[in-house]
N, C-alpha and C positions, 0 to 999 in steps of 0.2 A: 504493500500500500504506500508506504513511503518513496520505496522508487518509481512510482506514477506518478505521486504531487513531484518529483522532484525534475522528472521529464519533461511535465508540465509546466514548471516553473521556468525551464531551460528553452523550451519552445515559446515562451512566451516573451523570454528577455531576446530569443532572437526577431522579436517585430519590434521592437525598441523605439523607430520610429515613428508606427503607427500609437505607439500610446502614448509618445510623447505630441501627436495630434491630437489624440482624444484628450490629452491632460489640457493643452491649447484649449481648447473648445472648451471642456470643462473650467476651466475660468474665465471666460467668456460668460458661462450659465451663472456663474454667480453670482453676476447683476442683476440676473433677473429673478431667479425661481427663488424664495423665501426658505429657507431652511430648518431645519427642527433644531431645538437647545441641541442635543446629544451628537450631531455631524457638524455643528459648530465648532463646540468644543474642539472635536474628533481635529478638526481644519485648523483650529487654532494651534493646537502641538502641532500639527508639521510645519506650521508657519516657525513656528520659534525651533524647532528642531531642525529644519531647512535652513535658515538665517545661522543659531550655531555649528553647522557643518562648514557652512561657507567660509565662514572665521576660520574656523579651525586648517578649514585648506591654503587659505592665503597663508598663514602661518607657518607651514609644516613643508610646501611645494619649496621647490630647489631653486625654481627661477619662476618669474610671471607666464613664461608661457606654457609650463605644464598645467597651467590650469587656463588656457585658452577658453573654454565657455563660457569662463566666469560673466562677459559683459550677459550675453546670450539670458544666462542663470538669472542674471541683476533683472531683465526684462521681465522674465515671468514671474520672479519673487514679488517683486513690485505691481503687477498683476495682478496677482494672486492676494497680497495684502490689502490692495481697494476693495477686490472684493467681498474679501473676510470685512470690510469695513461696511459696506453697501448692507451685506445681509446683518450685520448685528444690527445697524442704525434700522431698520427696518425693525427689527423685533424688538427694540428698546422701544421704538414709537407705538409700535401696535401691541405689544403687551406688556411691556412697561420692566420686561427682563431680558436675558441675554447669554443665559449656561451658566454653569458654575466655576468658569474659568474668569470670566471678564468679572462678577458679582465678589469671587475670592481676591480680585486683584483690587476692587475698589474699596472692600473693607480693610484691606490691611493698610490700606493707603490712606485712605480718610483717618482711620481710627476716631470717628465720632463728628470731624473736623469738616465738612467741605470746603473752605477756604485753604486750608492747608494744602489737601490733592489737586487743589484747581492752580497752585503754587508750584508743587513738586511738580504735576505734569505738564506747565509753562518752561518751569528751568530747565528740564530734561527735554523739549521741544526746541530751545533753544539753543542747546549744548550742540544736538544732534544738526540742525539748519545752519545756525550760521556760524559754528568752527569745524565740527566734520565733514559733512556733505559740503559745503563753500569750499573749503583748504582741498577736499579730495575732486572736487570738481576742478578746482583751479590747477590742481599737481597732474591730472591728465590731461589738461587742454595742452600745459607746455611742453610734459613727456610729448603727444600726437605730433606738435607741430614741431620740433627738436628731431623727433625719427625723423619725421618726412624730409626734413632741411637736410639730417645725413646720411639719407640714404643715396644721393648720387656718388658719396665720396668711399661709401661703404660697398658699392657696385664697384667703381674703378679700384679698389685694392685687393677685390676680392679676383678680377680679369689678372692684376695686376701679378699677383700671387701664382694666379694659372702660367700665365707666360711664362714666370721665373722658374716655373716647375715644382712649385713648393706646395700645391693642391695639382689633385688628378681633377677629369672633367666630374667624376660624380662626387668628388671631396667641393668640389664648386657647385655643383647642383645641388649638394644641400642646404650649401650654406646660402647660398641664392634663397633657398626654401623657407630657409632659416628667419632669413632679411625681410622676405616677403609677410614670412605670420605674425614674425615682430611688428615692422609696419603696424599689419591689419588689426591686430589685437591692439597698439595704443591710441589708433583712429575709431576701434570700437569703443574704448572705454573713455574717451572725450565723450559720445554721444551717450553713452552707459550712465554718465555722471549726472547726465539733466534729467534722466528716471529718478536716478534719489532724489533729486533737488525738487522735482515735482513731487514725488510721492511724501516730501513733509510738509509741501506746503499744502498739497491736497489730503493726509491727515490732518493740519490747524482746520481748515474749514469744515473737513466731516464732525471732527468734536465739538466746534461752535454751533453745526447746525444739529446734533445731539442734545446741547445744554439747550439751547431756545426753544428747540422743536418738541424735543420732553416737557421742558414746562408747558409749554401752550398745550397740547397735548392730556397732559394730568391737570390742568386745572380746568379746562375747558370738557374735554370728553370725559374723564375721569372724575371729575368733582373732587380733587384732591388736595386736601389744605396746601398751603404754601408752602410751610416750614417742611411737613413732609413730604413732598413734591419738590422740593428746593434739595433734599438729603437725598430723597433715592435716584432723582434723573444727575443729580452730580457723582454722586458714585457709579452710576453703570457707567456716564459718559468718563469719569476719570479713567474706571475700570478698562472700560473698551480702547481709549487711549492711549494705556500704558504695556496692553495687550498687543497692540499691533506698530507702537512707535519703538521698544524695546527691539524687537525682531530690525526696525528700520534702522534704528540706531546700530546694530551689528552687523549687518550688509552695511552699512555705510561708513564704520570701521573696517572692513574687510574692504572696500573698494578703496580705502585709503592705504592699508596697508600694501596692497597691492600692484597700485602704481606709485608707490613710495621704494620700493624693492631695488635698490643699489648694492647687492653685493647675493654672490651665489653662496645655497648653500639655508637650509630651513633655518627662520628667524630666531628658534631656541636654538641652535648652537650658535650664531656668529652675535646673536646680541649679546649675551654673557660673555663670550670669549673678548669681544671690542671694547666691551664699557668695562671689564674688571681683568682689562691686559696689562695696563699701568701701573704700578706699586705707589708712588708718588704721587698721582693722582686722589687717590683712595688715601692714602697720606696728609697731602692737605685742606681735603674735604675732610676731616677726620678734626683737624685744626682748628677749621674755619668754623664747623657745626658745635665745637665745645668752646672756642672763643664765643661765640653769641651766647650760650648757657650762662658765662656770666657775669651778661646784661641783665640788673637788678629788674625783676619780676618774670625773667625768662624761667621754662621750667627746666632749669640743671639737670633734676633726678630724669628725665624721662631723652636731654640731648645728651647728657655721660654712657648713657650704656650703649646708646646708638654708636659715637664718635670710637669708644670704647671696641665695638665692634667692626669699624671701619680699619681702623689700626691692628687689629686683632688680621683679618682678611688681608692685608695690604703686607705683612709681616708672614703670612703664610704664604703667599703669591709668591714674593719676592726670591724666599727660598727655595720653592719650588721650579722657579726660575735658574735660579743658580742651580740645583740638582743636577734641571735636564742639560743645561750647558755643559756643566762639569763630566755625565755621563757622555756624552758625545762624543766628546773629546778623549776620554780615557777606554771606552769601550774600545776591545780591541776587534780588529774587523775579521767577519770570518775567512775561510781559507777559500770560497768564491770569490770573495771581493777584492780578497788579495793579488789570488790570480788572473783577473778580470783585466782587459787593454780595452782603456776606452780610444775610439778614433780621436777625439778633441776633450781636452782636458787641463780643467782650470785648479791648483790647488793656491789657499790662501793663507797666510798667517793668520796669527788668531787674531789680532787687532782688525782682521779685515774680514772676518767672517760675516759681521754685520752688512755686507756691503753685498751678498751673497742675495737678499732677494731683489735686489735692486739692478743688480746684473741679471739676473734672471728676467725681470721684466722687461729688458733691453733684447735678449738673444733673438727672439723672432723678427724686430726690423733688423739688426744685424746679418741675419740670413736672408732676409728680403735683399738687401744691400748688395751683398756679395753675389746672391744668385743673379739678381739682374744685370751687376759688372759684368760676372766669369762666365755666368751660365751654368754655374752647379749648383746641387743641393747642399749645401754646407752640413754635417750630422749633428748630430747632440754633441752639445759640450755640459759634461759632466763637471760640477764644481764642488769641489769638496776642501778639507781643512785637511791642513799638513802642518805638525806639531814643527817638525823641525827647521822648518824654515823660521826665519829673523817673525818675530811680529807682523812689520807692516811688508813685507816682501809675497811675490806671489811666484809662483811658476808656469809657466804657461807648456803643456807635454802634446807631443802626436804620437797615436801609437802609443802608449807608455814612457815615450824616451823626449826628454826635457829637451826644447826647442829655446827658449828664449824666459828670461825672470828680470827683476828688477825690482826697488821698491816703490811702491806704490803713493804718487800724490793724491792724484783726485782721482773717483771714479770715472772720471769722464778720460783720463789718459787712461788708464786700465780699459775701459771699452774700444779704445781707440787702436791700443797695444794688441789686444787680441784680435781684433779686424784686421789690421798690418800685416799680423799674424797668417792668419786664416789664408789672406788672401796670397802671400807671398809663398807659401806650400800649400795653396791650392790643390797641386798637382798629384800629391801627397794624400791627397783627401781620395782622390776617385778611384773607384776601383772599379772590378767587371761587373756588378751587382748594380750598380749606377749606370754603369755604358747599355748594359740591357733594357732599363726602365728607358733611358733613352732612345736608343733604336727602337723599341716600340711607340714611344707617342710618336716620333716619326714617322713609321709604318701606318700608324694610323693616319696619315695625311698623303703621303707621297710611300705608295709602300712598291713602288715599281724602282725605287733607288734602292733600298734595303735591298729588295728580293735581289736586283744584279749583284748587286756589290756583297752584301754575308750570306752564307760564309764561301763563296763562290773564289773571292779572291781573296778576302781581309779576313779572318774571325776579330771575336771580340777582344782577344788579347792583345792584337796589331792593334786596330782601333785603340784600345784605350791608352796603349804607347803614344800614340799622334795626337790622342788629345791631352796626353802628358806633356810632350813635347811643346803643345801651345800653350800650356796653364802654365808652364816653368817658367816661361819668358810673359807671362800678362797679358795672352793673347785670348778675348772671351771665346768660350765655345757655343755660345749661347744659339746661334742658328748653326745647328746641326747639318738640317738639312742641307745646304750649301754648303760644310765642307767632305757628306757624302756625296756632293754632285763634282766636287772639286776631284775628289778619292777615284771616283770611275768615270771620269776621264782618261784614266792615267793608266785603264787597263784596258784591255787583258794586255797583260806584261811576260814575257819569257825570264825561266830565272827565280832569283831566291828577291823577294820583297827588302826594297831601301825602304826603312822606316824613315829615317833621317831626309831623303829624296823626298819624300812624298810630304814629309812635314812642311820644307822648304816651299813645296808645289803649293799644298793650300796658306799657305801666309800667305803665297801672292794674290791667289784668287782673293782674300781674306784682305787687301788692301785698303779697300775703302772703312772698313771699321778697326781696321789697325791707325789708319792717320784720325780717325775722329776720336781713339781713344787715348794717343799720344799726344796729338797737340789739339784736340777739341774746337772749338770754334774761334780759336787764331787762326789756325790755319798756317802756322810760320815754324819749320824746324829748326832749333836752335843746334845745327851741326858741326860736330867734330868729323872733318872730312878726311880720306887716306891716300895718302902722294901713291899714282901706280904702281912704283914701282914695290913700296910696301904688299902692295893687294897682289901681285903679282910671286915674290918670297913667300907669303902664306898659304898663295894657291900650292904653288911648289910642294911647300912643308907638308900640306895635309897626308894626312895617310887612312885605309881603313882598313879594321882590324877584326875578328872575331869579336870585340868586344865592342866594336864600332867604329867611329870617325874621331882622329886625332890629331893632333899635329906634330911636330919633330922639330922645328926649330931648336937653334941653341937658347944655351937656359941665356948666358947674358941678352943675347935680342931679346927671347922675350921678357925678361926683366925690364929693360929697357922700356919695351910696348906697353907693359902695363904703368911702370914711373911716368912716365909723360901722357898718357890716357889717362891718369889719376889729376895730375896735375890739370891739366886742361879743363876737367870734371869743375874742381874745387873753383878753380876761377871762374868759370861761367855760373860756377853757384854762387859765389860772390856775388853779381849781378843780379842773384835773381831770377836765372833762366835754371831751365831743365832741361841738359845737353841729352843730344843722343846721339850714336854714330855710324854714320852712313856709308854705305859698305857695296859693291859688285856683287850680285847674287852668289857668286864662286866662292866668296872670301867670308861670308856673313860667319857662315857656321863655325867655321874653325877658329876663325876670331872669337865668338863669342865664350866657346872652349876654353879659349886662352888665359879670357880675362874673370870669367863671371866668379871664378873663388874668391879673386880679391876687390871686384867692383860687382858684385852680382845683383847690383838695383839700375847699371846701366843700361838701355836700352839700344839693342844694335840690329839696326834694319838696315834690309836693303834696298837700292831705288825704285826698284818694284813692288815695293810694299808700301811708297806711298803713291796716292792719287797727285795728279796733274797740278791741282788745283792747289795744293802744299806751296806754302814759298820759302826756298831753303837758303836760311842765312848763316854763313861759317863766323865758327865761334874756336874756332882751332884745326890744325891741321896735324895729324900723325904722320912726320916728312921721312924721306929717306936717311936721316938721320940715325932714327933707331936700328938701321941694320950695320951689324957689327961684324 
């Protein structure tokens, strides 16, 4: 028998919105059809048991939009409350009662008093009109129009993101989704707001037309003295009142809590955690509330134990504070975490540990930054505390293995440091798990370049060499596509594959975004140029080896090439410029071989690598001098 009603019940929840049309319509009826005390009643607890639900979800929901029907819900509560108003007002006129719900609310109210109740249900009429429903009406009009003003800016960073590679198209599609319900839900709940705001002002005038129309009512139809006609039409109307303005008052807190909702996360954990995170705080309110105690005629005995108890809390905090710090730091790490190589990793003195969710809140434009320069996805950078470093010192590791540290001024060169970082081992970063995700969004646009070119001539391990090759030296890889169109051109080839060749090939095609991202919108290369017969000794020297492309000069010439390429450097930085040095396609590579251990931020192109359009002005020349 049990599992019939309970099939029943499951067939019934699956028509959900056919009864939530009958539920429509049914308060619709109850402006019309007159109701008996006992389905009064019955209506009246849902009203107030619907209204405390609602509260209760604003409350307890993670974000505003898991409770997206909430405007929807405001419609029919508000609804539903006129009508429960319509039918009482109706049976208080016509029989002079109204259930034992409204009749039990007005006697413990009055308590003998009608002036009193008609007092209390004034101030509570006005608590709920003009600071709740008013402040909650007003906090969604400017939530509504604040979305709408950012959602253009919130569309271009989320494209924005797409490009850089740092969302997939359905990690975009949702959040597109995402953008759109936000939107719609703080444009519903601007119009949401002006149901409360009528529904109190159309409670004041049902209970005015209650108190008047009662009396005229009982003294006219009723023959009923004054004084008792004056008590019992003021109590049902207080009664009926505080019966259905209570419930309004609680949706109209819930609509306020609701688009007041700045931070994720149910409002019982983050409002205790924010308001009693401070020791200090709770410190000198503690102070401040027993210095007033004693102001002669204040009551000492009842602000001492209070202040007593803030001190008390503030003293417990503190150390509890200090625990988890001190645990942190002395907890030894298991022998996973030991072993563990993060790709990018940030460790911090302790003096700088505090600086650690601050950094944190930087890394995603960070990686926007760099992905849209280089064209990669930058990985998690892991940040953690290392005992043994100085205090304010930090380390910055790739791979496990310490790359670059210093100590730390402001956070803003630490953010800066680790960018520099990042981007200057790039190349470091990408691996074939990366080059894959990439030839696929590729593929997905132009999948007739993949399908010739892998793994027909290149596999992914050549590929990711070539775009090693261009990340070493700051060449983005960001349009792919074009430098797999650069890549098969250049086959089908006979023979064992030049990486190094084929790297050279795509810089040139890669020309026009190699001069926009050296000299930008000057347009003017500040060059260290080379006497031929220099470019000519280096073609000489190169050699390739099993291990690669080298060169064989003697060590004093190239000593010599790097001292006065250094020098030349320094003086045009004097000035202000950013040399770079311009080379014969032949020469580029092996020069850059040369030099890059001991100048490795120089940049050295060749004439082919820039556009036409460049105006190259000499800032030094590497003459025949240095050949020894």
């Amino acid at each position: 028998m049990t599992r019939k009603w309970h099939e029943r019940i499951l067939k019934m929840g699956n028509q959900s919105e056919a009864w939530l049309a009958l539920s429509v319509i049914g308060l619709i009826l109850l402006l019309l059809i007159p109701l008996p005390p006992f389905l009064l009643d019955a209506l009246l607890c849902l009203s107030i048991v619907f209204s405390v639900m609602a509260l209760l979800l604003t409350i307890y929901v993670e974000n505003a939009l898991e409770f997206s029907a909430f405007p929807s819900l405001l419609l029919f509560l508000t609804l539903f409350r006129l009508g429960l108003n319509i039918a009482s007002t109706r049976m208080i006129l016509t029989k002079g009662r109204a259930g034992d719900i409204i009749d039990t609310f007005g006697n413990f109210v009055i308590q003998g008093s009608p002036l009193v109740g008609l007092v209390l249900f004034a101030l509570l009429t006005v608590i709920n009109f003009v600071v709740v429903t008013k402040g909650a009406g007003r906090v969604a009009e400017v939530a509504a129009r604040f979305t709408l003003e950012a959602l253009p800016g919130k569309q271009m960073a989320i494209e924005s993101d797409v490009s850089a590679g740092l969302f997939s198209q359905d990690d975009a599609k949702k959040q597109r989704e995402k953008l759109e319900a936000e939107t719609e839900f703080y444009g519903s709940m601007d119009g949401a707001s002006k149901f409360v705001r009528g529904d109190a002002i159309a409670g004041i005038l049902i209970i005015v037309i209650n108190l008047i129309g009662g009396m005229l009512v009982g003294i006219g139809a009723h023959k009923l003295p004054l004084k008792e006609c004056l008590y019992q039409f003021t109590r049902l109307t207080v009664g009926d009142g505080l019966v259905t303005q209570i419930p309004a008052l609680l949706i109209s807190v819930a609509s306020g809590i609701i688009v007041t909702r700045a931070s994720r996360g149910s409002l019982g954990k983050t409002l205790p955690k924010q308001i009693f995170h401070h020791s200090k705080v709770l410190t000198l309110a503690g102070c401040i509330l027993l210095g007033l105690g004693f102001i002669p005629g204040m009551p000492l005995l009842v602000m001492a134990p209070i202040s007593g108890a803030l001190f008390l809390l503030s003293r417990t905090l503190n150390k509890k504070q200090k625990k988890e710090a001190s645990s942190s730091h002395v907890k030894e790490e298991s022998e996973d975490k030991i072993l563990q190589v993060y790709s990018l990793e940030l460790q911090l003195g302790v003096q700088l540990i505090e600086w650690a969710e601050h950094f944190h809140a930087q890394i995603p434009q960070m990686r926007r930054e760099i992905a849209s320069s280089l064209g990669i996805v930058v990985p998690a950078i892991h940040v953690s505390d290392n005992l043994q470093l100085s205090p304010k010192n930090y380390t910055i590791k790739i791979r496990g293995v310490k790359v670059d540290g210093r100590r730390a001024t402001t956070l803003l060169d630490l953010q800066n440091h680790v960018k520099e970082i990042i981007s200057q081992h790039a190349y470091e970063l990408l691996n074939r798990q990366d080059v894959a995700k990439m030839v696929e969004k590729v593929r997905a646009f132009h999948p007739s370049i993949v399908d010739e070119l892998i793994p027909s001539f290149l596999n992914l391990g050549q590929l990711l060499r070539i775009l090693q090759n261009l990340l070493k030296e700051q060449i983005p890889i960001r349009d792919l596509s074009t430098i797999l169109e650069l890549l098969a051109d250049q086959f089908p080839v006979k023979g064992e594959v030049d990486l190094s060749e084929l790297t050279e090939h795509v810089r040139q095609g890669l020309a026009r975004g190699i001069s926009e991202r050296f000299f930008g919108e000057e347009k003017i290369a500040h060059a260290i140029l080379l006497d031929p017969k220099v470019e000519q000794m280096i073609k000489a020297a190169q050699a390739k080896g099993s291990l690669g492309l080298s060169t064989s000069l003697r060590p004093q010439t190239a000593q010599k090439i790097i001292e006065t390429l250094n020098d030349q450097v320094k003086k045009a930085q004097v000035k202000g410029l950013k040399p770079v040095v311009l080379t014969e396609g032949y020469s580029r590579k092996p020069l850059k071989l040369l030099v890059e251990k001991e100048i490795p931020s120089l940049p050295i192109l060749s004439y082919k690598e820039i556009t036409s359009e460049i105006e190259v002005r000499s800032v030094g020349t590497l003459s025949s001098e240095v050949l020894l």
